[in-house]
Backbone as a ProteinNet text record, in pm:
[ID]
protein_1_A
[PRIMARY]
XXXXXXXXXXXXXXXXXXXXXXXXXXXXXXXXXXXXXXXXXXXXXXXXXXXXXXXXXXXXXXXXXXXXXXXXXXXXXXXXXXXXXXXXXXXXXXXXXXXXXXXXXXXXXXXXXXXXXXXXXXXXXXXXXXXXXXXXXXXXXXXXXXXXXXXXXXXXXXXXXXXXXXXXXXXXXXXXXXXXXXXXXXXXXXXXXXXXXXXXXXXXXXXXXXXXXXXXXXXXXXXXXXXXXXXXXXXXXXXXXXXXXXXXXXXX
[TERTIARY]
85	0	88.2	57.8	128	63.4	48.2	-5.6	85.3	-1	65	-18.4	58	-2.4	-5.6	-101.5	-46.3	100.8	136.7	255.5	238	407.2	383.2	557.3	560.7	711.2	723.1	824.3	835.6	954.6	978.8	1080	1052.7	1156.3	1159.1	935.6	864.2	779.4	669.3	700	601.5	625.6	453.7	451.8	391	505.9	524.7	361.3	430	275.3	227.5	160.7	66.7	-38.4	16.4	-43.9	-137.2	-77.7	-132.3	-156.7	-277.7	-285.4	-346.4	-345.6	-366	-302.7	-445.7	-374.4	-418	-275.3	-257.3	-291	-344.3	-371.6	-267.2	-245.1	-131.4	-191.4	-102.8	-120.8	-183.3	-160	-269.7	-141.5	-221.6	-145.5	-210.3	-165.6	-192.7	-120	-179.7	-158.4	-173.5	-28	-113.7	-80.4	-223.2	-223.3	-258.1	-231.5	-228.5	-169.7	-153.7	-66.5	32.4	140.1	234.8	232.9	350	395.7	276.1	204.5	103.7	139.6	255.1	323.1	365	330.2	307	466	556	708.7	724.4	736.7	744.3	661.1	576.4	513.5	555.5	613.2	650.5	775.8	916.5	999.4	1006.8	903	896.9	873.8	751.4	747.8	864.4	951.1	1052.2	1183.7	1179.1	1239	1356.1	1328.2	1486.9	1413.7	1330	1320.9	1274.8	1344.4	1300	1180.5	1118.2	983.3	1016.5	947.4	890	845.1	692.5	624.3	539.3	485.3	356.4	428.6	438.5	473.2	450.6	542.8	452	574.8	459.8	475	451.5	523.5	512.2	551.9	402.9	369.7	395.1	375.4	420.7	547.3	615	757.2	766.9	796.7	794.3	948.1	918.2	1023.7	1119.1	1081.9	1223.9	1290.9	1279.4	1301.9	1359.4	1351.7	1384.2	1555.1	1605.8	1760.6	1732.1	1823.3	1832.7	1813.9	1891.5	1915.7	1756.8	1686.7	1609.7	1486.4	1445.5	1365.2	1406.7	1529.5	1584.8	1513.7	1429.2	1407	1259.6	1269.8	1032.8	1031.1	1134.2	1090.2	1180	1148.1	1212.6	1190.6	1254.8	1289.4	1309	1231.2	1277.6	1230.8	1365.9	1355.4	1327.4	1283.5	1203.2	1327	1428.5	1577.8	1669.4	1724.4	1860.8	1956.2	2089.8	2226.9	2306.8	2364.4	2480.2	2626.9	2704.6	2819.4	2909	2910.5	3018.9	2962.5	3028.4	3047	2965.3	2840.9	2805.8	2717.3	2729.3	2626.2	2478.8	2421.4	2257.8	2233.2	2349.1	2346.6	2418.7	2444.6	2560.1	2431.3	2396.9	2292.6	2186	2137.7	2033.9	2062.1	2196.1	2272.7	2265.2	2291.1	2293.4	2170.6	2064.8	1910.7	1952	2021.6	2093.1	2161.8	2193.5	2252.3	2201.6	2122.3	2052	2070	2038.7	2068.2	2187.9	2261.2	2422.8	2536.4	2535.6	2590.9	2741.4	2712.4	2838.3	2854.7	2852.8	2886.3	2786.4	2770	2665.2	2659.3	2565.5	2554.4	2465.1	2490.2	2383.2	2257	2184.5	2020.8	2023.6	2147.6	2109.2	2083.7	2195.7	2225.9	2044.5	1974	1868.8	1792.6	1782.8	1722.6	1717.2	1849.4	1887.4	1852.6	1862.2	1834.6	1659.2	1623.8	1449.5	1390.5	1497	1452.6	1471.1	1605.1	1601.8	1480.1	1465.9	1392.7	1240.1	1182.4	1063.6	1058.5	1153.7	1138.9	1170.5	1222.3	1252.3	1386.9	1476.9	1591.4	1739.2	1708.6	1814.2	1900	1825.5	1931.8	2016.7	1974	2069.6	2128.1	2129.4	2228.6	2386.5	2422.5	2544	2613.5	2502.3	2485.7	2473.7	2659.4	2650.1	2557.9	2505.3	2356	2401.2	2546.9	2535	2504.8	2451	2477.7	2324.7	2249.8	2146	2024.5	1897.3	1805.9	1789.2	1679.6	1628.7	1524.4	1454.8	1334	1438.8	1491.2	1602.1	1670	1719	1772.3	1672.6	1559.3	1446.3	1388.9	1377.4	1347.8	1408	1564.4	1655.6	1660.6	1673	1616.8	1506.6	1393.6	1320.8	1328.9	1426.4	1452.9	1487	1593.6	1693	1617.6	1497.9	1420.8	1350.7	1317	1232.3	1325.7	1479	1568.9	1605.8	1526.9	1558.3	1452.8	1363	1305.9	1230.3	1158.9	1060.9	938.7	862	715.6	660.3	728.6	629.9	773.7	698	757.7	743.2	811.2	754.6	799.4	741.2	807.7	765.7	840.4	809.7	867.8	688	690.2	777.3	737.4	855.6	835.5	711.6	699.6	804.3	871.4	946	1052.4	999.3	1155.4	1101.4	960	888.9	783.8	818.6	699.7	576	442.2	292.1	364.2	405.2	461.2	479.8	614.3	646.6	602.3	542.9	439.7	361.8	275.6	190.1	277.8	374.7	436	494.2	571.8	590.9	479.6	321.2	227.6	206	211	130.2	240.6	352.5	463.8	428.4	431.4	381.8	272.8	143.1	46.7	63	187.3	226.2	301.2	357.5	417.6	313.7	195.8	105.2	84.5	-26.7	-138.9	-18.6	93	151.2	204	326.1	430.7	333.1	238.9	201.2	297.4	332.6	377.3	269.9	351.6	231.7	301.4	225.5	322.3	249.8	344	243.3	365	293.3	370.4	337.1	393.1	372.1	308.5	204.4	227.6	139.5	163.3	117.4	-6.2	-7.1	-126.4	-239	-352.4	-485.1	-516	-505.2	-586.5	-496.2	-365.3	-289.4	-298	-356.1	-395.1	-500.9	-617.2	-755.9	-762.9	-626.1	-709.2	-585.4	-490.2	-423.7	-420.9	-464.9	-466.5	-590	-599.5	-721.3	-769.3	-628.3	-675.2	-577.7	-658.2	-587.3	-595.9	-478	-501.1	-464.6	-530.1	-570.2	-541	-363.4	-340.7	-332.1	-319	-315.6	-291.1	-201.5	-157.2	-94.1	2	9.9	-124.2	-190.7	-291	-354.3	-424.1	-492.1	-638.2	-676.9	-778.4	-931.6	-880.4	-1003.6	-876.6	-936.2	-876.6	-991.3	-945.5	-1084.3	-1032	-1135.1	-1101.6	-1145.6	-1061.8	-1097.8	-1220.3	-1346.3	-1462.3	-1462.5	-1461.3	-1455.6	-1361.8	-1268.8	-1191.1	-1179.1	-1156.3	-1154.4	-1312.1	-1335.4	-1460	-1466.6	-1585.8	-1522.2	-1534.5	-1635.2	-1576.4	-1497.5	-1455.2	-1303.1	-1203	-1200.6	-1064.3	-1085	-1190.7	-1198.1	-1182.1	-1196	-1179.6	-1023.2	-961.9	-785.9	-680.1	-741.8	-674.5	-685.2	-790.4	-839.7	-880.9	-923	-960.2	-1082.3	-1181.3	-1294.7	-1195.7	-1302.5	-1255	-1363.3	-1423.1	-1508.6	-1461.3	-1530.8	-1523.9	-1627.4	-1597.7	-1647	-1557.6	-1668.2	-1583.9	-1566.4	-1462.2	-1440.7	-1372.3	-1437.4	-1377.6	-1369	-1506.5	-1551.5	-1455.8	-1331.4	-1285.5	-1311.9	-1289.8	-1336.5	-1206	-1216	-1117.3	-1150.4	-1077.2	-1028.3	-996.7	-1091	-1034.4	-1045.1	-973.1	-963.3	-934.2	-940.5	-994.1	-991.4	-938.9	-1029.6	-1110.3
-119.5	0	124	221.4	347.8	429.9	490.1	665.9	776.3	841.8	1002.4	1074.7	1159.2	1252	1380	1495.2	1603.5	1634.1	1578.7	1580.8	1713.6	1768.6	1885.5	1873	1938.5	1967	2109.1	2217.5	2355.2	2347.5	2451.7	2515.7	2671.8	2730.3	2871.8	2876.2	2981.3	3023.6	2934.9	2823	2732.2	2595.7	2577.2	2444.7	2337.3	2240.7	2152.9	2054.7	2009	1926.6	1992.1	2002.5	2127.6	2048.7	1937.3	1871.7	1762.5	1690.5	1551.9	1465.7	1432.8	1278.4	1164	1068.3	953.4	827.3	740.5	585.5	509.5	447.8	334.8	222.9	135.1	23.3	-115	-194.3	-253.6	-385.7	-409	-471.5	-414.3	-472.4	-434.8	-281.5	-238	-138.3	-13.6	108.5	235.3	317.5	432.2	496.8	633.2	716.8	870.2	946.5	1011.6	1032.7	1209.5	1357.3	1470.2	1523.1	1647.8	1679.8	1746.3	1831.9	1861.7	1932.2	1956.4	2002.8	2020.1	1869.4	1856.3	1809.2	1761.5	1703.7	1569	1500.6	1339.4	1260.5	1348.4	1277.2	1327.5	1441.3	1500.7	1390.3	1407.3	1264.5	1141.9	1083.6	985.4	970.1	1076.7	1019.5	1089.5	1175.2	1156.7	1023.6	980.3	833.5	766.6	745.9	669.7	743.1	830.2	886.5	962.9	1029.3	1032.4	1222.9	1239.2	1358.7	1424.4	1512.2	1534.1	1624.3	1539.4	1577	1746.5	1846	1967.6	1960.4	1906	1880.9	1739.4	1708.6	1577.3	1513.1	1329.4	1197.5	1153	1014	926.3	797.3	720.9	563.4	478.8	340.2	267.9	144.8	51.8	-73.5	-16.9	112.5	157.8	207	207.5	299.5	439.9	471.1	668.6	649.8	701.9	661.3	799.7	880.9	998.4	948.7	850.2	784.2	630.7	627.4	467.9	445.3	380.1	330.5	280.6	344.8	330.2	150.5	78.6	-8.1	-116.7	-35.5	-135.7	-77.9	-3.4	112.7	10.1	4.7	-58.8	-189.7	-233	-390.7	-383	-297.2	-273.6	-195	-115.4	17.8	4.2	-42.4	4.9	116.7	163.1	289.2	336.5	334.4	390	587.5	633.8	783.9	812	914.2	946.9	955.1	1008	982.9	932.1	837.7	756.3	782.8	820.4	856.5	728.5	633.1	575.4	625.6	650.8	663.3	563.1	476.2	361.5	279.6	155.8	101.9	-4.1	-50.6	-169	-275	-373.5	-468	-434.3	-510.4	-535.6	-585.1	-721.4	-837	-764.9	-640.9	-564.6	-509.9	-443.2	-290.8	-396.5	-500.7	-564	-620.7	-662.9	-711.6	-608.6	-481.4	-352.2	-361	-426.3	-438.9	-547.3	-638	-687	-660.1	-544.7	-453.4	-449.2	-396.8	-380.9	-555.8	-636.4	-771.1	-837.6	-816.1	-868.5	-785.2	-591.9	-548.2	-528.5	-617.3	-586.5	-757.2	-843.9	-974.9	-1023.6	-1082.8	-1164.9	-1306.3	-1360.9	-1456.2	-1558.6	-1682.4	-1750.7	-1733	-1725.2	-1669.6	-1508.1	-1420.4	-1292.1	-1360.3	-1446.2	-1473.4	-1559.1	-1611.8	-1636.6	-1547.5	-1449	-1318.2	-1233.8	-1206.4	-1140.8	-1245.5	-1372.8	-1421.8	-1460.2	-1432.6	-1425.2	-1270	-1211.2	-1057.6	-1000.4	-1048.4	-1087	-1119.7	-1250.6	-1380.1	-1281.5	-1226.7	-1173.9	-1048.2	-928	-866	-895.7	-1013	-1064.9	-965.3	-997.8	-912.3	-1042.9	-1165.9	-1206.7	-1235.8	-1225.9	-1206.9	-1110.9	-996.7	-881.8	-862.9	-987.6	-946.4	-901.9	-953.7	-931.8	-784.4	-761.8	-636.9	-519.5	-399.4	-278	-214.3	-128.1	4.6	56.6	105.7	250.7	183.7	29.5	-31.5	-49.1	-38.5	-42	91.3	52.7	156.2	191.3	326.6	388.4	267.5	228	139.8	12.2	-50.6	-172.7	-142.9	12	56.7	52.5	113	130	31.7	-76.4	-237.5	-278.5	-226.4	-283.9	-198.5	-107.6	-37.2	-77.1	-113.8	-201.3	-284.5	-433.8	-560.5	-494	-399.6	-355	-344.6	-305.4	-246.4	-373.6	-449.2	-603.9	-680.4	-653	-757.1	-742.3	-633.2	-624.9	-636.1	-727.9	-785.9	-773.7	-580.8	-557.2	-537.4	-539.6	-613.7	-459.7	-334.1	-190.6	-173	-173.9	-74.8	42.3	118.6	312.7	333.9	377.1	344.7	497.3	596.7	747.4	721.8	733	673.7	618.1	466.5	370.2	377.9	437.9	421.3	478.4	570.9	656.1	578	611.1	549	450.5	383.2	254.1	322.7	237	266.3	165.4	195.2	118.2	-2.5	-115.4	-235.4	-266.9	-198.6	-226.8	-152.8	-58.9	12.2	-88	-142	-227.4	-352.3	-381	-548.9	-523.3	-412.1	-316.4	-327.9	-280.1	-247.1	-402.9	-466.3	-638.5	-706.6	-664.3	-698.2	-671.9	-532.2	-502.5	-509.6	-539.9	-574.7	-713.1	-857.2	-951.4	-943	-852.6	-814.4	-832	-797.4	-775.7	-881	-921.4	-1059.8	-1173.2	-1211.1	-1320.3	-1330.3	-1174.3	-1196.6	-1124	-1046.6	-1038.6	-877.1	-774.8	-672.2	-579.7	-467.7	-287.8	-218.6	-175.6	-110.5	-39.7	86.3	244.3	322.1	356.5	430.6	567.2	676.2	797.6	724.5	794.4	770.2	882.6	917.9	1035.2	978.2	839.4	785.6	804.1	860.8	805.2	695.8	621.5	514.2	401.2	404.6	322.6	270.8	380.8	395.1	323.9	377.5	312.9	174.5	81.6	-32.9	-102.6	-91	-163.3	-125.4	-82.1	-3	-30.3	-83.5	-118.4	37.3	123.5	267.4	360.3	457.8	587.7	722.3	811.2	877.8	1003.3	1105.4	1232.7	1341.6	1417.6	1534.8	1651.1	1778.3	1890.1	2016.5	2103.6	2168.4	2169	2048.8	2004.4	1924.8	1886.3	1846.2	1753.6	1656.5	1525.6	1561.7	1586.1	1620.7	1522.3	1381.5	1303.4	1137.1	1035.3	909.8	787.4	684.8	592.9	452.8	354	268.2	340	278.6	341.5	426.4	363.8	412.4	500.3	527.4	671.2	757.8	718.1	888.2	900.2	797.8	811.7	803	944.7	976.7	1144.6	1196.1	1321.3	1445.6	1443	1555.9	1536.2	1442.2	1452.8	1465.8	1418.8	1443.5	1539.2	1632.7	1737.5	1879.6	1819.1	1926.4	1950.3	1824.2	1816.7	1808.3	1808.5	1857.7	2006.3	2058.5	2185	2189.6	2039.5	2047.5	1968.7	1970.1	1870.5	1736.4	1658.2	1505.6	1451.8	1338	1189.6	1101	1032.2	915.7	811.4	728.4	571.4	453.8	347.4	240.7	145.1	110.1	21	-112.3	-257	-395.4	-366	-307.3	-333.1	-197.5	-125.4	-23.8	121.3	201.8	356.7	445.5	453.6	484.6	669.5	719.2	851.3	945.5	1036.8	1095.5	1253.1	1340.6	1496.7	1574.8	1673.3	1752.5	1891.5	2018.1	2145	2195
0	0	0	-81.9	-96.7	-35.9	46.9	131.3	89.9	52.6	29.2	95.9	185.9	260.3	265.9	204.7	174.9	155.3	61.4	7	-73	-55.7	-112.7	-196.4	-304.1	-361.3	-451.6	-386.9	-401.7	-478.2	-569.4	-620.5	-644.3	-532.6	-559	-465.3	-538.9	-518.1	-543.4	-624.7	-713.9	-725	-659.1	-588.4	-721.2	-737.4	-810.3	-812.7	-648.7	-624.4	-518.2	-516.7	-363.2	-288.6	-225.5	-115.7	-144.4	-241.9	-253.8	-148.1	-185.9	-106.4	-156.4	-154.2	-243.7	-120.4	-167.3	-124.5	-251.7	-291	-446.5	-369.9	-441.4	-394.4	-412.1	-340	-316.4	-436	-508.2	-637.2	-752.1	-898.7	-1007.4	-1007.2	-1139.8	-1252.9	-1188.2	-1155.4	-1134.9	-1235.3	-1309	-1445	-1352.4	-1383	-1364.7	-1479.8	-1467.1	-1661.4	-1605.4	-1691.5	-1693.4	-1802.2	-1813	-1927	-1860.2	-1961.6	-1902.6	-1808.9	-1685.9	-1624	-1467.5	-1504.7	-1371.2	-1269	-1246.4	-1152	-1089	-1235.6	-1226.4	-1191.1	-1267.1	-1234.9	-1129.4	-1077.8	-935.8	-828.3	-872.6	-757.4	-691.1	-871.6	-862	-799	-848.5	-809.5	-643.9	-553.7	-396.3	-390.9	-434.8	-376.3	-390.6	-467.5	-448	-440	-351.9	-288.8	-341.5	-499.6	-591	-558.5	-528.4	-512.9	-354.4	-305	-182.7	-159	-23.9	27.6	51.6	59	120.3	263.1	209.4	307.7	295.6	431	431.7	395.5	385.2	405	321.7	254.6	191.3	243.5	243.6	329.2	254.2	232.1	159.8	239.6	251.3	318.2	454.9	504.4	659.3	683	563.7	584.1	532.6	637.4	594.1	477.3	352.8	231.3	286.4	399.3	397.7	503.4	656.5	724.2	708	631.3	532.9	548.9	586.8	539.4	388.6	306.3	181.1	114.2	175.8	136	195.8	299.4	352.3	251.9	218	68.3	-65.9	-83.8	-195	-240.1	-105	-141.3	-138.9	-148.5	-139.3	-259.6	-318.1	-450.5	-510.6	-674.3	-745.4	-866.7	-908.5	-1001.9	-1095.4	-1211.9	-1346.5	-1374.2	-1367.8	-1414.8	-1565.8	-1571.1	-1733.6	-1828	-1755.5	-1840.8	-1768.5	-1864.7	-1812.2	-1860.9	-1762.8	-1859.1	-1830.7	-1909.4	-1846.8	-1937.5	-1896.2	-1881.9	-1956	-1848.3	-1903.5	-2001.3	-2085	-2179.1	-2126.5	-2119.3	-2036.2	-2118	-2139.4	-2181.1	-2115.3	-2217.5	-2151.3	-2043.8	-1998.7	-1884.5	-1817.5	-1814.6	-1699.5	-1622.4	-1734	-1680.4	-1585.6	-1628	-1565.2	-1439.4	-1439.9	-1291.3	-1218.6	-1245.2	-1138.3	-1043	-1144.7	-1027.4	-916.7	-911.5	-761.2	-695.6	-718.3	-634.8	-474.7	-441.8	-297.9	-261.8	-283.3	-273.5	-247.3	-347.6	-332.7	-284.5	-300.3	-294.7	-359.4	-487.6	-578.6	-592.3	-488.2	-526.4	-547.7	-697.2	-769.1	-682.1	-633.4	-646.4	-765	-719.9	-853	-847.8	-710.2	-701.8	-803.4	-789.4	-857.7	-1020	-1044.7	-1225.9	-1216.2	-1174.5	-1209.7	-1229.9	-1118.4	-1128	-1280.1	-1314.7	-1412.2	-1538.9	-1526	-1655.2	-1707	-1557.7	-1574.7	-1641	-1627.8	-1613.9	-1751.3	-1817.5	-2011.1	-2023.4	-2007	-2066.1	-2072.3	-1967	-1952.8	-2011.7	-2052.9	-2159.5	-2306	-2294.2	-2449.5	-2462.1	-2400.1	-2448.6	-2442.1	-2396.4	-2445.4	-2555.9	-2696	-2797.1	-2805	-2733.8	-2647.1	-2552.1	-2514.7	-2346.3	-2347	-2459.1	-2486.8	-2596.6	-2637.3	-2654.3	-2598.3	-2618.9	-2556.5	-2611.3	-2487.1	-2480.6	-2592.9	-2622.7	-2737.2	-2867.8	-2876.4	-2991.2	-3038.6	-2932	-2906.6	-2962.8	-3047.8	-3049.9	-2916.3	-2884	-2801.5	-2725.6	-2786.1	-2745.8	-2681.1	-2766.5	-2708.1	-2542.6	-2532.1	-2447.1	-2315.4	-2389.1	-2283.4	-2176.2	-2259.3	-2284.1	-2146.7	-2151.8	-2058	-1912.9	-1894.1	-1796.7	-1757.4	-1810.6	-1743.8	-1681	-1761.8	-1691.8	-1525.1	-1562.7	-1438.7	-1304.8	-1337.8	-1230.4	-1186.6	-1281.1	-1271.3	-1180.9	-1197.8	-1182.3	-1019.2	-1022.7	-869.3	-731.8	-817.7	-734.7	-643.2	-685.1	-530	-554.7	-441.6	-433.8	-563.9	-546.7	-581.7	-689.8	-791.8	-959.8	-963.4	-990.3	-1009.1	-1092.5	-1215.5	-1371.8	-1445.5	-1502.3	-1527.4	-1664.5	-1729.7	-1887.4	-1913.5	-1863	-1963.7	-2107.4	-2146.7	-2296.3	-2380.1	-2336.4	-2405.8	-2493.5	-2636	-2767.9	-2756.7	-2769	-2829.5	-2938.7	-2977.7	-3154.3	-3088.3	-3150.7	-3134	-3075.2	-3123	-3128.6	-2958.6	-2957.4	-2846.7	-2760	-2789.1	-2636.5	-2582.3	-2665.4	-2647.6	-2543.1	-2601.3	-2581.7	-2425.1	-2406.5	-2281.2	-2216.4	-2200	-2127.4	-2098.2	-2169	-2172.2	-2065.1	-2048	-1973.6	-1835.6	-1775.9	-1708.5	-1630.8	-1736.9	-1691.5	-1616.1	-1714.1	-1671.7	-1528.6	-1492	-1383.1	-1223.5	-1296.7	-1155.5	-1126.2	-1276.4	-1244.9	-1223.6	-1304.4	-1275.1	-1133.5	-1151.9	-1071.9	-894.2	-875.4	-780.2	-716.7	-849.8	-842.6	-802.4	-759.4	-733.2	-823.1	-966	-1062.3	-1074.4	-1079.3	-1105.2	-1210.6	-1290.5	-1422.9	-1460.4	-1496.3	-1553.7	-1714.5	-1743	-1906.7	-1953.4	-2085.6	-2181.6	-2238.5	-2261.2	-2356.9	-2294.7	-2331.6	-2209.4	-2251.2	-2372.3	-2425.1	-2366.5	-2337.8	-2279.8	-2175.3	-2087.7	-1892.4	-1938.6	-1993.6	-2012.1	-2015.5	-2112.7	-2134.9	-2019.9	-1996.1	-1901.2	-1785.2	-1723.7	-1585.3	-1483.1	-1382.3	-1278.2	-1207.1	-1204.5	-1123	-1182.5	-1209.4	-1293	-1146.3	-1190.7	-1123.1	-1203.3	-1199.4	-1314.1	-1246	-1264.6	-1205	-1285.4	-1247.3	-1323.2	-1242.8	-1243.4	-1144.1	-1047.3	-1013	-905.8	-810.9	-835.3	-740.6	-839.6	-760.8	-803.4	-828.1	-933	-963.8	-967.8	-993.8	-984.8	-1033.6	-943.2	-937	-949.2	-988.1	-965.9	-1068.9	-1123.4	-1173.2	-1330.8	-1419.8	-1582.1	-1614.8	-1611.3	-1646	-1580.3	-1419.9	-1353.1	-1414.6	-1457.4	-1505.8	-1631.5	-1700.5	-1843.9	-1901.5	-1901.2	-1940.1	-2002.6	-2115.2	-2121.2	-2043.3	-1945.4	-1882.4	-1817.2	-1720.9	-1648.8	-1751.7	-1856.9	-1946.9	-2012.4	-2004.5	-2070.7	-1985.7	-1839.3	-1767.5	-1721.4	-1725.9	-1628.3	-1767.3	-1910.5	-2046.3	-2097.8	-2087.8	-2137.3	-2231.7	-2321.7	-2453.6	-2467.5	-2548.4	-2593.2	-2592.2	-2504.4	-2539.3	-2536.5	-2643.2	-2712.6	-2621	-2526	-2521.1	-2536.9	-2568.4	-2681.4	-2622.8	-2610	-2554.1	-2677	-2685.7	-2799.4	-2691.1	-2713.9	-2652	-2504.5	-2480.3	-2331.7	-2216.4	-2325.6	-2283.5	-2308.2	-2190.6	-2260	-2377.4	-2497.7	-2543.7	-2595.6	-2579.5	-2537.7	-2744.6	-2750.9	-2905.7	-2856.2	-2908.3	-2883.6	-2975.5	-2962.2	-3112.2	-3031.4	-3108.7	-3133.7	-3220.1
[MASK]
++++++++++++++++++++++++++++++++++++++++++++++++++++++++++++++++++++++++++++++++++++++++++++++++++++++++++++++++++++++++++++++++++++++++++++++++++++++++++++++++++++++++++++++++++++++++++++++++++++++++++++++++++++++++++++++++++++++++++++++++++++++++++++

């Protein structure tokens, strides 16, 4: 279970997120969908702690995440930022080992190499493991930063648009992954994403910010609808359910 408690995040005069609160529900896919500059990565990365609190709490399974020993956080949250820089020269099977990190602390054991070779195997990236990142498309790259986060094994995902540098194809094959993440593996995955139609059909609970503040949350049909998406976008939005889902069209 995730609690956010009037959570707040300032820069200078202007409040990023201005006193969120929200409880995610512990398992199943959570989507927070807004447009720009509503405060959805700001959210995300307080909850997992890559950005510091202001004000108000957020707790995860009962741990205050600003009170947390890093390494004991490490094994309940993992982390994908909206941009990744790496540096060094690293294989695919490098970058994905880094997710046993909190686990091994630098020494692999063979429980990690299972880890890591489940964590290929389940994004479909082992014909790439041996393949360096710079050799790699954007989407391929993306792909793997994923495993990384998979590979490390904790109960809650926090993922800030993994979609980014996937074409239709693999957005899709990505979301179906993820979605595999919950129902199989018994994950709490909550993702930034831009798509509404994406949140709509894979997602059990959306949460709809704008301004910093959480404007309206619920299961699909509650938010993906057009006046809520017409009120937290600023634009006319159609919605029409196509295959039992509400799917999302906009227009001026």
């Amino acid at each position: 279970m995730i609690d956010v408690l009037d959570a707040v995040k300032a820069y200078g005069e202007v409040r990023v997120v201005d006193g969120v609160s929200l409880r995610l529900p512990r398992g199943g896919l959570t989507s927070i969908i807004g447009p720009n500059g509503a405060g959805k990565s700001t959210l995300l990365s307080m909850i997992a702690r890559l950005v510091a609190i202001d004000g108000g709490q957020v707790n995860v399974d009962g741990l205050d995440v600003t009170r947390t020993r890093s390494d004991v956080l490490a094994r309940r949250i993992a982390a994908l930022r909206q941009e990744n820089h790496i540096t060094s020269r690293l294989t695919v099977r490098d970058l994905v080992t880094f997710g046993r990190y909190p686990h091994s602390k630098g020494r692999t054991t063979p429980e990690d190499l299972e880890h890591v070779a489940r964590a290929l195997e389940f994004l479909d990236l082992v014909p790439l493991a041996d393949r360096f990142l710079d050799e790699l498309s954007g989407g391929q790259r993306q792909r793997a930063f994923v495993a990384m986060v998979l590979c490390q094994d904790t109960d809650v995902l926090l993922l800030d648009e993994p979609l980014n540098n996937l074409d239709p194809r693999h957005a899709v094959s990505m979301m179906e992954r993820l979605r595999a993440a919950t129902d199989q593996l018994g994950k709490t995955v909550v993702v930034v994403v831009h798509d509404i139609n994406v949140a709509a059909f894979y997602s059990d609970h959306i949460v709809a910010m704008s301004d910093g503040a959480v404007m309206y949350e619920g299961p699909p049909h509650a938010v993906i609808c057009s006046d809520v998406l017409t009120s937290v976008y600023g634009l006319p939005v159609e919605v029409h359910e196509i295959a039992g889902r509400p799917h999302a069209t906009y227009f001026r």
